[in-house]
C-alpha positions as CSV (number, residue, x, y, z in Angstrom):
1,X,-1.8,-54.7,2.9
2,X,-5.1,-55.8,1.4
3,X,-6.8,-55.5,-2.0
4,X,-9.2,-53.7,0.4
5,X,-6.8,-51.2,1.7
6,X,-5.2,-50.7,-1.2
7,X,-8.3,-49.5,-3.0
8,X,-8.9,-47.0,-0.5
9,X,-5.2,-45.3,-0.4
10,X,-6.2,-44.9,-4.6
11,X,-9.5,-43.7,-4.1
12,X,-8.3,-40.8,-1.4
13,X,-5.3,-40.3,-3.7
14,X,-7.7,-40.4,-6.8
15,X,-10.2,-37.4,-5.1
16,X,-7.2,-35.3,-4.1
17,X,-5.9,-35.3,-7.8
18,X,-9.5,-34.4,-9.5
19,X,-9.7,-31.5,-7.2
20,X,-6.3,-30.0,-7.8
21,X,-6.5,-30.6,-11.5
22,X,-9.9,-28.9,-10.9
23,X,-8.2,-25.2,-9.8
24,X,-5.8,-25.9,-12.6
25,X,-8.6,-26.1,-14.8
26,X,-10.2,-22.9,-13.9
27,X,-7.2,-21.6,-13.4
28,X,-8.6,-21.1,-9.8
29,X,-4.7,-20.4,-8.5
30,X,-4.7,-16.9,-10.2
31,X,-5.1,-14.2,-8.2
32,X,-5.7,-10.9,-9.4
33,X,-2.9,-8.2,-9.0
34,X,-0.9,-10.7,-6.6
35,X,2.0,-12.8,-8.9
36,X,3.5,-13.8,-5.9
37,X,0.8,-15.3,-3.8
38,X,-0.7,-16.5,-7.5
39,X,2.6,-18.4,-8.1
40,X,3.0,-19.7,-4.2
41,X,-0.6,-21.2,-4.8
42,X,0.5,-23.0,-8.1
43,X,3.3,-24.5,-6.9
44,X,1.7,-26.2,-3.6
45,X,-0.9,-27.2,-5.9
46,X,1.8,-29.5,-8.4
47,X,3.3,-30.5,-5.0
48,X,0.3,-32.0,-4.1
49,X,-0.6,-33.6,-7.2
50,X,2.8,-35.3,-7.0
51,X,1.9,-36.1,-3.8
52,X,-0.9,-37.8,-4.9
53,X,1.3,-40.0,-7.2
54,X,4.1,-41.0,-5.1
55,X,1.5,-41.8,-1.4
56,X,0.1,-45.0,-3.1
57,X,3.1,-46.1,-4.3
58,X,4.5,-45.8,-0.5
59,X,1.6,-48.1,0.3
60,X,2.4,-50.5,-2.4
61,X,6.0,-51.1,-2.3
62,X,5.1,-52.1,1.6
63,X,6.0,-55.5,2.1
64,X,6.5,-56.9,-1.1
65,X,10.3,-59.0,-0.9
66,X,12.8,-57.5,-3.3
67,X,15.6,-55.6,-3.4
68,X,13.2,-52.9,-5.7
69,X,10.7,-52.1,-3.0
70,X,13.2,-52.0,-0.4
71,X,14.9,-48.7,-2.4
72,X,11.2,-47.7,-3.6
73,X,10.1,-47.6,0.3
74,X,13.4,-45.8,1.4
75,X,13.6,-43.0,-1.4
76,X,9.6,-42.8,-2.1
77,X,9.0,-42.2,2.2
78,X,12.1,-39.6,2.4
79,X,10.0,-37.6,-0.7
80,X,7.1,-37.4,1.6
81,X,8.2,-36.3,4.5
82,X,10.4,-33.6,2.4
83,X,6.9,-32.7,1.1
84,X,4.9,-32.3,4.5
85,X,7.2,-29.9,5.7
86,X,7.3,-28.0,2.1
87,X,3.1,-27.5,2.3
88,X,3.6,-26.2,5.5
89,X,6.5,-23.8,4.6
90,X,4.6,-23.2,1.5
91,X,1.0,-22.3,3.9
92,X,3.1,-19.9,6.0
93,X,4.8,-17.9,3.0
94,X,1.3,-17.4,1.5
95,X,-0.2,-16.1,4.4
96,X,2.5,-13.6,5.4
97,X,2.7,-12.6,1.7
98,X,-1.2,-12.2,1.2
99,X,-1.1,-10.3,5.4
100,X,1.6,-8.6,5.0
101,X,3.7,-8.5,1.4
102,X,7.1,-9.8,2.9
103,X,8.5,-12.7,5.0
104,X,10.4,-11.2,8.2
105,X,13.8,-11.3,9.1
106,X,12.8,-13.9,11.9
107,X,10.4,-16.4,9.9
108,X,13.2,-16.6,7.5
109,X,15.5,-17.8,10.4
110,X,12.8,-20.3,11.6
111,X,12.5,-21.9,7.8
112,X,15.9,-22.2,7.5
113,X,16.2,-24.0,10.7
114,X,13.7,-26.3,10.2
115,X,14.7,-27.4,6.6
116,X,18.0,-27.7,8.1
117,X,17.0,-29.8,10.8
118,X,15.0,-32.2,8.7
119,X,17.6,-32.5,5.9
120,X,20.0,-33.2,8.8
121,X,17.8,-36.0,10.2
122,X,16.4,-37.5,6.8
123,X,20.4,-38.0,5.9
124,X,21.1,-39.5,8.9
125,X,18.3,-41.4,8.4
126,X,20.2,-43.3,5.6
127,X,23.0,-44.6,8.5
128,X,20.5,-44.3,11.3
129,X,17.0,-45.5,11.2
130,X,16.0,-41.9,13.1
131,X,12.9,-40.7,11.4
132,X,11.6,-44.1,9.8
133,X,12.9,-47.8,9.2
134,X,12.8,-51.1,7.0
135,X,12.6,-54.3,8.3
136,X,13.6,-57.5,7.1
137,X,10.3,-58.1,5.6
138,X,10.3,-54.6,3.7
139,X,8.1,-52.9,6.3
140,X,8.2,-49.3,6.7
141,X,8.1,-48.7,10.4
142,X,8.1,-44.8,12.1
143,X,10.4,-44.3,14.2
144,X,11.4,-41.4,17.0
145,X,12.5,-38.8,15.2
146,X,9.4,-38.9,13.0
147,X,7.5,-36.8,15.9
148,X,9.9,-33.9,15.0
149,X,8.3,-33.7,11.2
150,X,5.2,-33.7,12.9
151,X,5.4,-31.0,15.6
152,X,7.1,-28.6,12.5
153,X,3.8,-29.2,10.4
154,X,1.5,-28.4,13.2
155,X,3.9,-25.2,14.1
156,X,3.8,-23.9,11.3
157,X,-0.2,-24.0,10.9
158,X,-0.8,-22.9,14.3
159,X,1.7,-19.9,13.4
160,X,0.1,-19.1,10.3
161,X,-3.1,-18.9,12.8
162,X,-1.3,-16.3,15.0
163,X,-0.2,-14.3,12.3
164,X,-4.0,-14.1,11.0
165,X,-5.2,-13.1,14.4
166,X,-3.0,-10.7,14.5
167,X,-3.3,-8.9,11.5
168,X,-7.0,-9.6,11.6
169,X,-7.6,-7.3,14.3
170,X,-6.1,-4.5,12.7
171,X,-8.2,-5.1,9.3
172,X,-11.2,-5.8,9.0
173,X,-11.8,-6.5,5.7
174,X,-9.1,-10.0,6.4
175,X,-12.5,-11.6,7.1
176,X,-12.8,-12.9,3.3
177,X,-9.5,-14.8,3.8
178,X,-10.3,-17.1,6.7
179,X,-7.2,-18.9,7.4
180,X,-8.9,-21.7,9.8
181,X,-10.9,-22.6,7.2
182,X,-8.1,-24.0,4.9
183,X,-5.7,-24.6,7.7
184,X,-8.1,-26.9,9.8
185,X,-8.8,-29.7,6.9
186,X,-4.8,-29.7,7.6
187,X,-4.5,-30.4,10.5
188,X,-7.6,-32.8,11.3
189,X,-5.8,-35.1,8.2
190,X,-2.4,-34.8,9.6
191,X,-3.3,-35.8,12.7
192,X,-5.6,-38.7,12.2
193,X,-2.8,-39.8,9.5
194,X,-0.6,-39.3,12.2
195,X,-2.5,-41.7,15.2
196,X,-3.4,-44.5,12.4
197,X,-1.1,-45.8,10.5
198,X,-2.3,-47.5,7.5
199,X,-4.8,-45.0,5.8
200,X,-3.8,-41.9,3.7
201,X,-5.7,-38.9,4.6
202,X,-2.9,-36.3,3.8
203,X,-3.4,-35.9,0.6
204,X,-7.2,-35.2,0.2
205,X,-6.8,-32.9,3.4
206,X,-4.3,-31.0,1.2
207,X,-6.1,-30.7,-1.8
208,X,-9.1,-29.7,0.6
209,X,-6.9,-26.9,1.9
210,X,-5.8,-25.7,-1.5
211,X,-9.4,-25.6,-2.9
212,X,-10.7,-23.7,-0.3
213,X,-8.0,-21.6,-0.1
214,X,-8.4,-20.7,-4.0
215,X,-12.3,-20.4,-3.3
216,X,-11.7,-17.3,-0.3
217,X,-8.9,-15.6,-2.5
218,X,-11.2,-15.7,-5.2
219,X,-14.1,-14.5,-2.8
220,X,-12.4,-11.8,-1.4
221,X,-11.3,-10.3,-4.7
222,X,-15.4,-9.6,-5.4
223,X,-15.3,-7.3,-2.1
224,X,-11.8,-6.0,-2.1
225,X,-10.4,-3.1,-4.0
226,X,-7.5,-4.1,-6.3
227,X,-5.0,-1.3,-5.8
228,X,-5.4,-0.1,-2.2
229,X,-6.5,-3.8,-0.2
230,X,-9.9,-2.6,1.3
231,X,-12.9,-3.1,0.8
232,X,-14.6,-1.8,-2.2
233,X,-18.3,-0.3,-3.4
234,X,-19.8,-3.7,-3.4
235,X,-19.2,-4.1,0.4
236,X,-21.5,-0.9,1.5
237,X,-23.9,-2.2,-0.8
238,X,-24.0,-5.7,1.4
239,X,-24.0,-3.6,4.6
240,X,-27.0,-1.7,3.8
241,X,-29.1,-4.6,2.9
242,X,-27.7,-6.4,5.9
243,X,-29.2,-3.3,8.2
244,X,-32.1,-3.5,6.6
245,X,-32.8,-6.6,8.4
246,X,-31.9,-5.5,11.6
247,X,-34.3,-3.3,14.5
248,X,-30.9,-1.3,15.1
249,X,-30.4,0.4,11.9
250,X,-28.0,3.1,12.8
251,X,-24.5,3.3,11.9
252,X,-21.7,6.0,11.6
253,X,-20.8,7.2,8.0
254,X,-17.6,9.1,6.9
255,X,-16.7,10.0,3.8
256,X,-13.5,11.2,2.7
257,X,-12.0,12.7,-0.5
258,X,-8.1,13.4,-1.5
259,X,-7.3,17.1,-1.6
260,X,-5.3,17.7,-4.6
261,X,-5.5,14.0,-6.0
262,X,-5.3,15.5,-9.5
263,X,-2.7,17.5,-8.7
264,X,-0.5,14.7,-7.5
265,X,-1.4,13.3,-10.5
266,X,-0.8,15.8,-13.0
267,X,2.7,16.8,-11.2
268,X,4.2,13.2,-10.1
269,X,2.6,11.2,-12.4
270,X,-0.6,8.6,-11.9
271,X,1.8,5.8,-10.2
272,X,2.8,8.6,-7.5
273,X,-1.5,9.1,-7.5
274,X,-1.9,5.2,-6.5
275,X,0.8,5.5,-4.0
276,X,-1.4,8.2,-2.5
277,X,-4.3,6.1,-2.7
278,X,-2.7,3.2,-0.8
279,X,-0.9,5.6,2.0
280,X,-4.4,6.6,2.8
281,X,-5.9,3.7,3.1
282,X,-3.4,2.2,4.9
283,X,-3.9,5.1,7.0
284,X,-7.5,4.5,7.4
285,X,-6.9,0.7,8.2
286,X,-4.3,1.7,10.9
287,X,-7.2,4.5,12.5
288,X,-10.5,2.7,12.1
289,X,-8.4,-1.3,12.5
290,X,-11.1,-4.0,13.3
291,X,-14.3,-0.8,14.8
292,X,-15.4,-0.7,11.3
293,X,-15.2,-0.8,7.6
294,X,-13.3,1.0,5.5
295,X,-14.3,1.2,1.7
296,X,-12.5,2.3,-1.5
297,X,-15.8,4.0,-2.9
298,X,-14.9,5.5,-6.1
299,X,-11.8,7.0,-7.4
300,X,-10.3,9.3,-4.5
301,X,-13.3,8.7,-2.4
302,X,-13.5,6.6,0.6
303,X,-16.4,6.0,2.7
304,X,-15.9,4.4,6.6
305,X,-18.5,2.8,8.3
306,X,-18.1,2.7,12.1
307,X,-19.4,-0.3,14.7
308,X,-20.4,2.4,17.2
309,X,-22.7,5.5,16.5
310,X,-22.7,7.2,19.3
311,X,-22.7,11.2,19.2
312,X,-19.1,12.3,19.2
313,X,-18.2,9.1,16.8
314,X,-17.7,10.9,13.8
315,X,-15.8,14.0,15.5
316,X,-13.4,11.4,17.3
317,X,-12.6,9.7,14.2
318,X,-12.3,12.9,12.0
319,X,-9.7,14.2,14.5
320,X,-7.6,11.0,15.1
321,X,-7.6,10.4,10.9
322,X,-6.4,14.0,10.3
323,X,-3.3,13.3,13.6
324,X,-2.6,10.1,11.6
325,X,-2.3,12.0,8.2
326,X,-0.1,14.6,9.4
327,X,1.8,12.4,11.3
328,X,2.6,10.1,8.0
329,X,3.2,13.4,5.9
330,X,6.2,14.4,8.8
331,X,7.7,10.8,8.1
332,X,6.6,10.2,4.3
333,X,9.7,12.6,2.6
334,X,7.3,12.8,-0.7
335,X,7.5,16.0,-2.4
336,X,3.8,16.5,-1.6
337,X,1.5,16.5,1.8
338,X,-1.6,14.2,1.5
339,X,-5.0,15.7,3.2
340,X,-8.5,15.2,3.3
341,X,-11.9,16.6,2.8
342,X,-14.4,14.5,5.6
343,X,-18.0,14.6,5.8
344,X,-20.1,12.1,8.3
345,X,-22.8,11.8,10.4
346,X,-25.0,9.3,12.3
347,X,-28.1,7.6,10.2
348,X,-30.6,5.4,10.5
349,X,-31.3,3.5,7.6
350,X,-34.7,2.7,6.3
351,X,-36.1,-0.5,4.3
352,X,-35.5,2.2,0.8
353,X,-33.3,5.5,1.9
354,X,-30.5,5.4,0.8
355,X,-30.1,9.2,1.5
356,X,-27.0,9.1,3.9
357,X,-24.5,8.4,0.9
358,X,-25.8,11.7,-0.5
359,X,-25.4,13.7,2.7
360,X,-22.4,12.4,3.7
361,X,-20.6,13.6,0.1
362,X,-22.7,16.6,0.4
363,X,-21.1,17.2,3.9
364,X,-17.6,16.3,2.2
365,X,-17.7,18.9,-0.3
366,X,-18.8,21.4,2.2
367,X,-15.3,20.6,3.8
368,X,-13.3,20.5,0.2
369,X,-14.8,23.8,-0.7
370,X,-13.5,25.2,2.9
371,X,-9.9,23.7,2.1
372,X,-9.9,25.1,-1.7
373,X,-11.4,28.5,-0.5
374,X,-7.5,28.7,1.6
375,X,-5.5,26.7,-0.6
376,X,-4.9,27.5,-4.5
377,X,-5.8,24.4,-7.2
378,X,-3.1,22.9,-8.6
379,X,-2.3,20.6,-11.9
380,X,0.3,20.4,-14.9
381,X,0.7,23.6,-16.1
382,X,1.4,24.8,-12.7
383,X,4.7,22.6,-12.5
């Protein structure tokens, strides 16, 4: 390989590094009230600065006649390829943890599959030249089995698509973690890595990945609420002024309050009071899904904004929120029943009214005073 080439591979490498030490710096991998995602995104990002270390000196052990490169070409190459398939693994893991908080039953059967199948073939590969070879002249050459490494990385990011999609249409608010935008710098450098042999495009597509990645987590935690994963107050504020620019200012509002929230408190203690928080809005997320937005406003309060405002909107949703709440309550077994006060109606919002927040809470305290009016107020000293 040339001088020429050769400067390129360390440039590539060189711009991959600075931008991972770069979220290192700024501690860009820390997410906020998520350890595990937080430590996922840490450890892809020291993969890929190694990475960065050992792809150049793939490219210059190539060709050179000793018994030295010949090893450094055999045990630098097997290092790689275990890499590719760990960024990928690592991609997926991230992504189910940040969508959904676990890994399944299934993907865990999938993983262990394919690191079993590539362990298999990269220690055959040390009989059998299967996934790569070395000539005479201490030229790495792919071989067959290397498509098989290849079609597992691609999987696993077009997986990591489905399961976005998926979950994206339930939630809404999933928008400030857009998966194709850190998946498709992946891909594009796999696969023109993959059709030209010679170049290195791997590693800057990875470190691409992983900064953009670091920039939407980091993004989304401005708009989403800590504790209960939707949106928060900030998000309203962006919708107004984003109807303000439209002709079709009208939207649905709802606005919802916990009955008894300082009683669960008070009883069960403030950890049992966030669990309530997150049940509802999980409940919320599961009624209103991808035909609005639903807002963690302040404290107990949540406010939904609906796509549609058509007349019987806010009755609709008001009935199918309070069949989902006493449907989790049957199936909870807490030692309380969660309910709601609800208050909405259809607006139009002018260039500086901001009069529908105070008449939807007005309209959800009408409702909390009818619920308190028929049920007695609880808190500590009436354990």
């Amino acid at each position: 390989m040339s001088s020429v080439d050769m400067l390129s591979i360390y440039v590539a490498d060189f711009i991959g590094a600075i931008l991972l030490f770069s979220i290192i710096l700024t501690k860009g991998w820390i997410i906020p009230t998520r350890k595990q995602e937080s430590k996922i995104l840490l450890i892809l990002i020291l993969l890929t600065l190694i990475y960065c270390v050992f792809d150049p000196l793939s490219f210059y052990f190539d060709g050179k006649p000793n018994a030295v490169s010949y090893f450094g070409i055999f045990f630098v190459n097997t290092v790689l390829y275990l890499y590719s398939l760990g960024m990928e693994l690592g991609f997926v893991f991230l992504v189910s943890f940040h969508l959904r908080r676990n890994i399944t039953t299934a993907q865990k059967i999938v993983v262990a599959f394919m690191i079993t199948t590539e362990f298999l073939l990269l220690i055959l590969n040390t009989i059998f030249p299967l996934v790569f070879s070395i000539d005479e002249n201490n030229l790495y050459h792919r071989e067959p089995c290397y498509i098989v490494f290849l079609l597992f990385g691609l999987a696993l990011v077009v997986y990591s698509w489905i399961i976005y999609g998926v979950e994206r249409l339930k939630n809404g608010s999933l928008r400030y973690f857009p998966v194709w935008q850190f998946m498709l710098p992946t891909i594009i450098c796999i696969s023109v890595q993959a059709c030209y042999y010679g170049i290195s495009t791997q590693p800057v597509g990875f470190a691409i990945s992983l900064s953009a990645m670091a920039i939407s987590l980091k993004n989304e935690c401005l708009y989403i609420d800590k504790l209960t994963g939707v949106f928060n107050r900030y998000e309203l504020d962006k919708i107004v002024e984003t109807l303000k620019k439209k002709k079709n200012r009208t939207i649905a509002a709802i606005m919802l309050d916990l009955n008894d929230f300082k009683a669960i408190n008070d009883i069960y203690s403030h950890n049992e009071g966030d669990l309530a928080l997150k049940a509802l809005a999980d409940i919320l997320v599961q009624v209103v899904q991808n035909q609005g937005v639903v807002m963690r406003f302040a404290g107990d309060e949540f406010i939904i904004v609906i796509n549609t405002a058509e007349e019987n909107t806010v009755a609709d949703y008001t009935d199918a929120i309070n069949k989902a709440i006493s449907k989790y309550n049957k199936k909870s077994g807490k030692p309380y029943t969660l309910s709601v006060a609800i208050g909405g109606d259809i607006f139009n919002i002018k260039d500086s009214d901001d009069d529908f927040l105070q008449t939807i809470d007005e309209l959800m305290y009408k409702n909390k005073s009818e619920y308190y009016s028929n049920h007695e107020r609880k808190g500590r000293r009436d354990k």
